[in-house]
C-alpha positions in Angstrom: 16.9 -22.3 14.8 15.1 -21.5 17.9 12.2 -19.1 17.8 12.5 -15.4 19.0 9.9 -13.8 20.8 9.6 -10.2 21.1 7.0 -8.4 23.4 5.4 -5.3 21.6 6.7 -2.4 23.0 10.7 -4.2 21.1 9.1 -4.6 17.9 7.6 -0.7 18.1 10.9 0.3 19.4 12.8 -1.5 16.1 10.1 0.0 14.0 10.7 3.9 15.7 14.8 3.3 15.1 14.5 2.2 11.4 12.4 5.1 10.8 15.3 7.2 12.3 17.7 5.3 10.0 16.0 5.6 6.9 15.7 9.8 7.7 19.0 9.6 8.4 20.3 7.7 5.1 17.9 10.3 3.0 19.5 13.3 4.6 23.0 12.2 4.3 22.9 10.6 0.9 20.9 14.7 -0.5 23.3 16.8 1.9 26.6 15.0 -0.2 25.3 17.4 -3.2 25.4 20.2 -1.3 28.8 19.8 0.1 31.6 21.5 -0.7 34.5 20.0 1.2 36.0 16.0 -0.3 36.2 15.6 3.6 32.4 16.3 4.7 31.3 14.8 1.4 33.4 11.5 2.8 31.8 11.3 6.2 28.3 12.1 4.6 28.9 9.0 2.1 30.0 6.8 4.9 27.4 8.0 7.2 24.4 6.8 4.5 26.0 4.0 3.8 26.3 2.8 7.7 22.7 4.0 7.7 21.4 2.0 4.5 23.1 -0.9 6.0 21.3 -0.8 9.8 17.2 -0.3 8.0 18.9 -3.5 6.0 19.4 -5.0 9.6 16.6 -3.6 10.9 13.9 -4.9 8.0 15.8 -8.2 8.0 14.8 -8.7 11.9 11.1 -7.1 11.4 10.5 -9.9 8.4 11.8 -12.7 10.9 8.9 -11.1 14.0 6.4 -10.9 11.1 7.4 -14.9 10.0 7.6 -16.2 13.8 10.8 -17.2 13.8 
């Protein structure tokens, strides 16, 4: 595998949209129990669970800056 180099300013920019992601997950996964409506309690579910699965991606490429690879 050939090794990735990222300058600073991508790694703090990866850092800034997990952070985004992982507010995002919280708020739709805590607004579902507030929900009323099946169809807004749908798009919140699939909305945390497309944001659980990017700070997945996310961590998964900050561990491979942090190894060197």
């Amino acid at each position: 595998m050939a090794k990735t180099n990222y300058a600073a300013h991508e790694v703090l920019e990866v850092h800034e949209i997990l952070t985004i992601k992982s507010a995002s997950a919280a708020k739709s996964s805590m607004m579902q129990g507030l929900a009323s409506d099946k169809k807004l309690k749908q798009l919140l579910q699939k909305d945390a669970a497309a944001s659980q699965e990017a700070v997945k991606e996310l961590r998964t490429i900050l561990e491979k800056v942090e190894k060197g690879e």
